[in-house]
C-alpha positions in Angstrom: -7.6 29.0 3.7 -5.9 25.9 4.6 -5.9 24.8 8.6 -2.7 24.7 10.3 -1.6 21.6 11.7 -2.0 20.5 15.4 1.4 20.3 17.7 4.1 17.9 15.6 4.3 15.0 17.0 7.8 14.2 15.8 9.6 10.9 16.7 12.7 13.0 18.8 10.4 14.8 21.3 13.9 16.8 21.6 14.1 17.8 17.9 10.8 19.4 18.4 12.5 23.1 17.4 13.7 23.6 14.0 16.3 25.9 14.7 18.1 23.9 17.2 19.2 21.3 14.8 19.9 24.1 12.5 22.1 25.4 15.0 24.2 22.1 14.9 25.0 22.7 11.3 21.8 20.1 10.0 19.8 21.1 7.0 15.8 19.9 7.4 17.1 17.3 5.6 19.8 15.9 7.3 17.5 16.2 10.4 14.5 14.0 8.1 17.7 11.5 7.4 18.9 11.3 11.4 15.2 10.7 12.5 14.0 8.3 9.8 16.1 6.8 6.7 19.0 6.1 9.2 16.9 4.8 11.9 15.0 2.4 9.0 11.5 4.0 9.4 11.2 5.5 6.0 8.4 4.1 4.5 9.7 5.0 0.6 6.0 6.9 -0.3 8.0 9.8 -2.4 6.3 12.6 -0.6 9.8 14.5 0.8 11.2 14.3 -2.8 7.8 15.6 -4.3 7.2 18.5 -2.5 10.7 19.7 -2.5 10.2 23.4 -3.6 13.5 23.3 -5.5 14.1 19.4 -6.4 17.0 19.2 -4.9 15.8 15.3 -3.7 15.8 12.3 -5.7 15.0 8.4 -4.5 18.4 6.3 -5.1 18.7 2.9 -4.6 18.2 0.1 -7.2 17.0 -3.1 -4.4 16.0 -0.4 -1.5 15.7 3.2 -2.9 15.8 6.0 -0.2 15.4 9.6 -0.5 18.7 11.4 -0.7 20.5 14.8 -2.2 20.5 15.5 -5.9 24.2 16.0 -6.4 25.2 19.8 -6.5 21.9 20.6 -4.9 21.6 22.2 -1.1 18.5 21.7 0.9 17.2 25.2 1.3 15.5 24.7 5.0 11.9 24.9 3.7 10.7 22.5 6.7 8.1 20.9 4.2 9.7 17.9 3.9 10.0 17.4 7.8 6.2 18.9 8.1 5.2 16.4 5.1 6.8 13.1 6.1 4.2 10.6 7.5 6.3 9.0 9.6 7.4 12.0 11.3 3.8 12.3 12.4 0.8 10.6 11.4 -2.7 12.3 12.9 -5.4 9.7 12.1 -7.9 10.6 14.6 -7.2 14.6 14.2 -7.4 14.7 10.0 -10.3 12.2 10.5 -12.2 15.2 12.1 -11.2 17.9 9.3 -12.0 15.8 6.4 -14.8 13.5 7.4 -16.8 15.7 10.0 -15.5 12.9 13.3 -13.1 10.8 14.5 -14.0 6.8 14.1 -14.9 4.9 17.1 -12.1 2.4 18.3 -14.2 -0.8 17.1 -14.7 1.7 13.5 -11.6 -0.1 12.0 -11.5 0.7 8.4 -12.3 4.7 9.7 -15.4 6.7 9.7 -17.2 5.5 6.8 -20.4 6.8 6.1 -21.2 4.1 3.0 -20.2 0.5 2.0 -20.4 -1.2 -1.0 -19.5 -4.2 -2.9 -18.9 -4.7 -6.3 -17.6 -4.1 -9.8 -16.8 -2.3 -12.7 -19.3 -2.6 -15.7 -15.9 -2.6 -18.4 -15.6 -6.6 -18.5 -11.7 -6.0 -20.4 -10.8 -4.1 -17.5 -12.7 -6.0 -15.2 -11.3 -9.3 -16.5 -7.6 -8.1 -15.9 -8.1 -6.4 -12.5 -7.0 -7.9 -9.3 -10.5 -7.9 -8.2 -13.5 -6.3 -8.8 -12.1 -3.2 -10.6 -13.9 -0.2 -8.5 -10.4 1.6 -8.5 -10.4 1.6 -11.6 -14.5 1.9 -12.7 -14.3 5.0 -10.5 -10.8 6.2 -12.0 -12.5 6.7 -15.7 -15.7 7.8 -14.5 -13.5 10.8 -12.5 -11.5 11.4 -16.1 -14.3 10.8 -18.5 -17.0 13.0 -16.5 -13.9 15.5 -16.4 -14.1 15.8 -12.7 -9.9 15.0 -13.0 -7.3 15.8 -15.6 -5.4 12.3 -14.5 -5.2 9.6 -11.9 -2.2 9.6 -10.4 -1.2 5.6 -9.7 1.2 2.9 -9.6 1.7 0.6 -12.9 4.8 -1.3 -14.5 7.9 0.8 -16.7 7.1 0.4 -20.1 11.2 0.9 -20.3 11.8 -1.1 -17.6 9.4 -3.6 -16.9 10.7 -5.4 -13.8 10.3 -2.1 -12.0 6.9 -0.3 -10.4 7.1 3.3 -11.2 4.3 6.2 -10.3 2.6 7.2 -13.5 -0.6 9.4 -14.2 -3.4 8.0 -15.9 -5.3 10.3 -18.5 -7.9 7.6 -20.5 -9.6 4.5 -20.4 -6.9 2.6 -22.8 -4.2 4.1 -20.2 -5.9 2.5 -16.9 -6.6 -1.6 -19.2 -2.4 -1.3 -19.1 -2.3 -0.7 -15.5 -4.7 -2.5 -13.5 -2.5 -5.2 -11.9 -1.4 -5.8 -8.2 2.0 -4.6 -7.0 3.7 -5.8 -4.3 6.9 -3.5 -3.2 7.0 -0.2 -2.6 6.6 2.7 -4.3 7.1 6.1 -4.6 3.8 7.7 -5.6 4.0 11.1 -4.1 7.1 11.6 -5.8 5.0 12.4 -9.0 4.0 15.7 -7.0 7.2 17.6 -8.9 5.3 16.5 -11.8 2.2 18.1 -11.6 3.6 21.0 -10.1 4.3 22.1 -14.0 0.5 21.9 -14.7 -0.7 24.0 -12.2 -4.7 24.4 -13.5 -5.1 20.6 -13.7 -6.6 18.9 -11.2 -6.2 14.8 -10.1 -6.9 12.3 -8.0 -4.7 10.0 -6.6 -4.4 6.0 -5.4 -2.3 5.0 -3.3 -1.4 3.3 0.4 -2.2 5.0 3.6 1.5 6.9 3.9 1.1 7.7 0.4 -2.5 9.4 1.2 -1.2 10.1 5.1 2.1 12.3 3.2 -0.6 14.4 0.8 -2.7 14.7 4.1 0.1 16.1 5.8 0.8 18.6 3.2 -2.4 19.5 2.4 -3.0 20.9 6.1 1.2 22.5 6.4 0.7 25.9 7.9 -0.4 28.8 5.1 1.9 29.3 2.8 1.4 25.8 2.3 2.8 23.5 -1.3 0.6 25.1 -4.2 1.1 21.5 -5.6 -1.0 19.3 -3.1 -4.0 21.2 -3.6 -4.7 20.1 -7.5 -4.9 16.7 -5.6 -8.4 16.8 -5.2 -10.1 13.2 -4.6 -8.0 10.2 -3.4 -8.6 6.5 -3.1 -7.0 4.5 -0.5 -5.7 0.8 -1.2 -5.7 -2.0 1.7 -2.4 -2.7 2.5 -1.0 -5.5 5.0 2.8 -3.9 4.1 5.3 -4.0 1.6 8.0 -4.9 0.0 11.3 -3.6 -1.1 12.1 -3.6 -4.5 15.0 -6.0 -4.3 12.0 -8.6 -3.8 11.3 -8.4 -7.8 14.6 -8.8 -8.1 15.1 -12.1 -5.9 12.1 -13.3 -7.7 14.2 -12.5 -11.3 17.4 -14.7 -9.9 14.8 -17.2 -8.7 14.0 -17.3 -12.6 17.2 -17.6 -13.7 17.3 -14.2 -15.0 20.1 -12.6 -13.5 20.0 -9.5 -16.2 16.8 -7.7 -15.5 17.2 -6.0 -19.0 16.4 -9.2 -20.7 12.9 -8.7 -19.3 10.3 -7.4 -21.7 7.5 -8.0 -19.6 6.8 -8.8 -15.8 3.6 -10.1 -13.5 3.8 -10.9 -9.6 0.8 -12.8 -10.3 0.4 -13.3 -13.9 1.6 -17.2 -13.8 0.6 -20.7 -13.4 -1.4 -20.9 -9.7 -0.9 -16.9 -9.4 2.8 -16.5 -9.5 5.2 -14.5 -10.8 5.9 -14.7 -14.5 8.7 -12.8 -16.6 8.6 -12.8 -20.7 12.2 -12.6 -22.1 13.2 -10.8 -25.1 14.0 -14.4 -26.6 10.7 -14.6 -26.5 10.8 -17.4 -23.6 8.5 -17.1 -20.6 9.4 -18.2 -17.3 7.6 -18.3 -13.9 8.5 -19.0 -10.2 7.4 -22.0 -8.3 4.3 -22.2 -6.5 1.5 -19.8 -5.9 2.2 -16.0 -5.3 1.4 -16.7 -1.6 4.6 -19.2 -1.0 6.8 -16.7 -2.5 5.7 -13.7 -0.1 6.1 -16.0 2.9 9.3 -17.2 1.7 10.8 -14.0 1.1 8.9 -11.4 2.9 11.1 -11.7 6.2 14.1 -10.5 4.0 12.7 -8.1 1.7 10.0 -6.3 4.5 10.2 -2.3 4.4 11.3 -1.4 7.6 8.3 1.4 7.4 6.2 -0.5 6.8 6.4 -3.4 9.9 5.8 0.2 11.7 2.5 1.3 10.1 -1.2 0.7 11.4 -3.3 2.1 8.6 -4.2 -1.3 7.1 -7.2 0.5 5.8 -6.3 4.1 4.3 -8.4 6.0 6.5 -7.6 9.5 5.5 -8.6 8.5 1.8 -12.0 9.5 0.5 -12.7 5.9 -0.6 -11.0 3.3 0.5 -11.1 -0.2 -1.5 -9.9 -3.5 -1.4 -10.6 -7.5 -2.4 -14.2 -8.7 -1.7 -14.2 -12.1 -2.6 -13.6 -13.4 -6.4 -13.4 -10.8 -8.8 -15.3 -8.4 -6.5 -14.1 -5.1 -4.5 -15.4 -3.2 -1.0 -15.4 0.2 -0.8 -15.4 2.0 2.3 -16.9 5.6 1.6 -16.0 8.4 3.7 -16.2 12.1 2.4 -19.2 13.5 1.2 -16.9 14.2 -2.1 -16.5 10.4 -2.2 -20.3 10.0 -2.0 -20.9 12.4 -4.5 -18.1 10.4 -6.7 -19.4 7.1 -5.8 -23.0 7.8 -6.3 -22.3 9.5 -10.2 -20.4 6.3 -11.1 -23.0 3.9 -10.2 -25.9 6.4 -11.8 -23.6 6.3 -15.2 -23.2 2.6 -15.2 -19.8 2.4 -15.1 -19.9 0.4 -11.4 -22.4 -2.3 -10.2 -22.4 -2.3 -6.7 -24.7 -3.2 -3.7 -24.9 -1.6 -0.6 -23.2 -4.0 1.9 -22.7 -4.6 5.7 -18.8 -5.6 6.6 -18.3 -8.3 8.6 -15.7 -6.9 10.8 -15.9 -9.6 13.5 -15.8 -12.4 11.0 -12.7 -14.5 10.4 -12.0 -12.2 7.0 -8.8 -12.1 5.6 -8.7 -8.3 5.9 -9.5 -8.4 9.2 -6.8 -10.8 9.9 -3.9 -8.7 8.3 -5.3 -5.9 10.1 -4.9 -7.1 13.3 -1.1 -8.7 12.1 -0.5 -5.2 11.0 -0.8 -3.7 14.7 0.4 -6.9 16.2 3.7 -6.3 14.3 3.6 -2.4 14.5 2.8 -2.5 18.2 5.7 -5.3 19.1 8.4 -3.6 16.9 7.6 -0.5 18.8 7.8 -1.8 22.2 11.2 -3.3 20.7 12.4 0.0 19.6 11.2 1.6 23.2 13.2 -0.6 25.1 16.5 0.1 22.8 15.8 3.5 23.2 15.5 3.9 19.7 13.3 6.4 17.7 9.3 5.4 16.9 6.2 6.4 15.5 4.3 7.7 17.9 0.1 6.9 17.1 -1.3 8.3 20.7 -4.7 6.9 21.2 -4.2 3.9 18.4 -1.4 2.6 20.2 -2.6 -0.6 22.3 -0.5 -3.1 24.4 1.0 -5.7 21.9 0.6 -8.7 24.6 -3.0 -8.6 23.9 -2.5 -9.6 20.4 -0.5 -12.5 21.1 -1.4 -15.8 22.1 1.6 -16.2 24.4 5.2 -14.6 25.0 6.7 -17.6 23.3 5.2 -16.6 19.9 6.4 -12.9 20.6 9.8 -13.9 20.9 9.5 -16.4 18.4 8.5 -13.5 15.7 11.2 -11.3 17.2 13.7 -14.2 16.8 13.0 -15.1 13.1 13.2 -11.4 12.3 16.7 -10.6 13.5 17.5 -13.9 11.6 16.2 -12.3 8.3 18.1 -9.2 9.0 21.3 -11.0 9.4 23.6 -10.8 6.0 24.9 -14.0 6.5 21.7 -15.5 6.9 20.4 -13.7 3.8 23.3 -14.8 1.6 23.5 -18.2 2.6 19.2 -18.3 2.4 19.0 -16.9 -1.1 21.6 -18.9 -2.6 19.1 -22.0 -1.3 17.1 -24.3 -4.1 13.4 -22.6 -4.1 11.8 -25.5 -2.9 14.7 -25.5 0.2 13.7 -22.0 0.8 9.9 -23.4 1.3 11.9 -24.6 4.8 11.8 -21.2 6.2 8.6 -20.0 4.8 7.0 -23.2 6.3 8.2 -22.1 9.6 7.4 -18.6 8.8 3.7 -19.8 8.1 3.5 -22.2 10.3 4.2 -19.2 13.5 1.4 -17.2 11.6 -0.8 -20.0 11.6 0.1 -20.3 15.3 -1.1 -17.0 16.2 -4.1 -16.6 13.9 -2.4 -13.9 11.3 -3.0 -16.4 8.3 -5.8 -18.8 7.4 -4.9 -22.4 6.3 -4.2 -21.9 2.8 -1.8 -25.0 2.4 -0.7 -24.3 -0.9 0.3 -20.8 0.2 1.9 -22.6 3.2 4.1 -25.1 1.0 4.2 -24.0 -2.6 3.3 -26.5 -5.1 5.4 -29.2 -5.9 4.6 -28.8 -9.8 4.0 -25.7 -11.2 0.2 -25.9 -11.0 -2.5 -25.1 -13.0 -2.5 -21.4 -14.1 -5.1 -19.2 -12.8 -7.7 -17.3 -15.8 -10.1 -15.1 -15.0 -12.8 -15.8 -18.3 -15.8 -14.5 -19.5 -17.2 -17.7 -17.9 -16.3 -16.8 -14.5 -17.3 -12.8 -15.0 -20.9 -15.0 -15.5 -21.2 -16.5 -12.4 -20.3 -13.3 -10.3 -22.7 -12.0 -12.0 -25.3 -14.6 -11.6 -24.4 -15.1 -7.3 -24.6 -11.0 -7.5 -27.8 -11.6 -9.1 -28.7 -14.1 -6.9 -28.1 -12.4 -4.0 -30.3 -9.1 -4.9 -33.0 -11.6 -5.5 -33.0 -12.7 -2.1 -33.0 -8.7 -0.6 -35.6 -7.9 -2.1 -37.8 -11.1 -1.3 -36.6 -10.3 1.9 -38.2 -6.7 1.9 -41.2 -8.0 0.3 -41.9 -10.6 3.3 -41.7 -7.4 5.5 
């Protein structure tokens, strides 16, 4: 039998009784809509229209899509979607212990994690087109090939409209090659949960964010009779994630193209162009890319296009997923293993060759990238909270995470300075005069937008993320050549352990 949940912790401390809203004429719906898509906390994972028990919810919106009403549907008061929603409540510490056996420590950042690794897959096609090392994926076909799963349940590109990121469920090997690139807006995953609810004897796992895997979370434990759905959901994989984007930032990147018809688009890449930038194939069979690398166009355009959800999120590293896993270093991935399920999972995947990986020690106190948007990600969470305290507006609430956001900054000044260029973002006129800028005028903005990150340590000095590249730049290939030396510094580097153990 399931476990009930602990006391909601919902944002209105007043809305804490069902029935009173109900009283005021609200649905559970109209209450979810009050408390977070009107107050700009949804964080678009899917999970309210995927557990609906009569599908009366659909995600609408073509630059920001937010859950709303089916037309001639009528929310039936079920309270799941209310129960389900992560930002409603979000029990990091509390899961931890039901799932993992504890609660991490406070300096236990990416969770309680009882194994790390870093490595690869042993497929060098997938491999080679992977963001990094491919262990998302090496451990997605070993789950469907050892028939642990029925499908992985995922994020990829619409094959009918391929500007767009869509949740799609993976079934084979040939399935994952077309779907192992990095996506940078939002998405609703859990919305696939209406899916799967017709094929109610097949089990999956699924990869996603931490609200994607905090949502199923939340659902998994709802009070018996709980979604029937949630529980063929039986291994999940957790993605780092610093925060997204909304989708209108694909299509700012489109106009920054010149493509103002997204339908001409037969194929799209945020990082498949020259120095890792976006790149778009038209049906004319012209190709054209944005300037810069990928890193000048997020800084450029991530103040306008930031999910308002996500600015409030601290789960940089999916701790309620079985395995977490993220960048490494070049073309390699760390996996943070948790359950005993993702032991068991990890362990089979190395035995049957289809990962190479070493156990590892993280450098947590090291000046990592991850660790760096980790701390930016509370920074920012903790500081837009304080924000919304003081206006009296509705917030998360994270209990025992939540930490004074003056100790994250170097001064006040760089607060208020980050407080200041984010009302300008939000601003229309700002945005509509900003957009309509020459790329390389835009830089402007994203210089001072880097340059304040630089400031207070969120960013490492990566000057052609900082000032995009004058010319397009060379384009970025992973080859077979540099699959070689990975192998040989991996090789390298077990040489060395064991002369070490040797010596001792």
């Amino acid at each position: 039998m399931m476990q009930a949940n602990p006391p909601l912790k919902f944002l209105d401390e007043n809305a804490l009784d069902f029935q009173d809203h109900r009283r005021q004429g609200m649905t559970d719906f109209d209450r979810l809509v009050a408390d977070v898509v009107d107050q700009d906390l949804c964080l678009q994972c899917g999970v309210c229209v995927g557990i609906c028990p009569v599908a009366c919810l659909e995600m609408r919106g073509e630059e920001h899509p937010l859950p709303a009403l089916v037309q001639g549907r009528e929310c039936v008061d079920c309270t799941l979607c209310v129960r389900a929603c992560p930002r409603e409540h979000e029990y990091l510490e509390e899961y931890s212990i039901k799932l993992f056996g504890r609660a991490p420590t406070p300096d236990e950042l990416a969770g309680a994690v009882k194994e790390t690794y870093g490595g690869h897959m042993t497929d060098r096609r997938i491999w080679k087109s992977a963001a990094g090392g491919g262990l998302i994926s090496g451990l997605s076909i070993y789950l469907l090939e050892s028939g642990r799963v029925d499908g992985v349940i995922m994020c990829g590109m619409s094959e009918t409209e391929p500007w767009k990121v869509i949740p799609r469920i993976v079934r084979n090997r040939d399935e994952m090659l077309a779907n192992t690139s990095s996506h940078y807006v939002t998405v609703p995953i859990n919305q696939i949960l209406q899916q799967i609810r017709l094929e109610p004897h097949k089990k999956y796992a699924l990869v996603g964010s931490g609200c994607h895997i905090n949502g199923i979370r939340n659902a998994q434990f709802a009070p018996d009779p709980g979604p029937e759905m949630v529980k063929q959901i039986i291994f999940t994989m957790g993605l780092m994630c610093g925060g997204n984007r909304v989708p209108g930032y694909t299509l700012q990147l489109l106009r920054d193209m010149g493509i103002n018809e997204p339908r001409e688009v037969t194929k799209f890449s945020f990082r498949g162009g020259a120095g890792s930038s976006a790149i778009a194939a038209l049906k004319n069979g012209e190709v054209r890319g944005t300037l810069g690398h990928f890193g000048s166009d997020i800084r450029r355009l991530d103040p306008l296009y930031e999910s308002g959800g996500c600015t409030l999120c601290i789960d940089f590293f999916a701790n309620l997923a079985d395995i977490t896993i993220g960048d490494y270093m070049q073309k390699m991935s760390i996996a943070f293993v948790r359950s005993d399920l993702g032991v068991e999972v990890m362990h089979g995947a190395i035995e049957k060759g289809y990962v190479d990986v070493d156990p590892t020690i993280y450098d947590f106190d090291g000046n990592r990238h991850d660790r760096i948007r980790h701390n930016v990600k509370k920074r920012v969470t903790f500081t837009l909270i304080d924000d919304r305290k003081r206006k009296e507006l509705p917030h998360p609430d994270y209990g025992a995470s939540y930490r004074d956001p003056s100790s994250y900054w170097r001064s006040e000044f760089d607060r208020r300075f980050f407080l200041l260029l984010r009302w300008l973002a939000k601003q229309r006129w700002f945005r509509a005069f900003y957009t309509r800028l020459p790329v390389r005028l835009q830089w402007g903005f994203g210089v001072v937008w880097a340059s304040r990150q630089l400031f207070a340590g969120e960013t490492w000095p990566n000057w052609s993320g900082l000032f995009g590249k004058i010319t397009s730049g060379k384009k970025t290939e992973i080859t077979d050549q540099v699959l070689d030396k990975v192998l040989e510094r991996q090789r390298k580097t077990r040489d060395k352990r064991a002369q070490a153990v040797s010596r001792s």
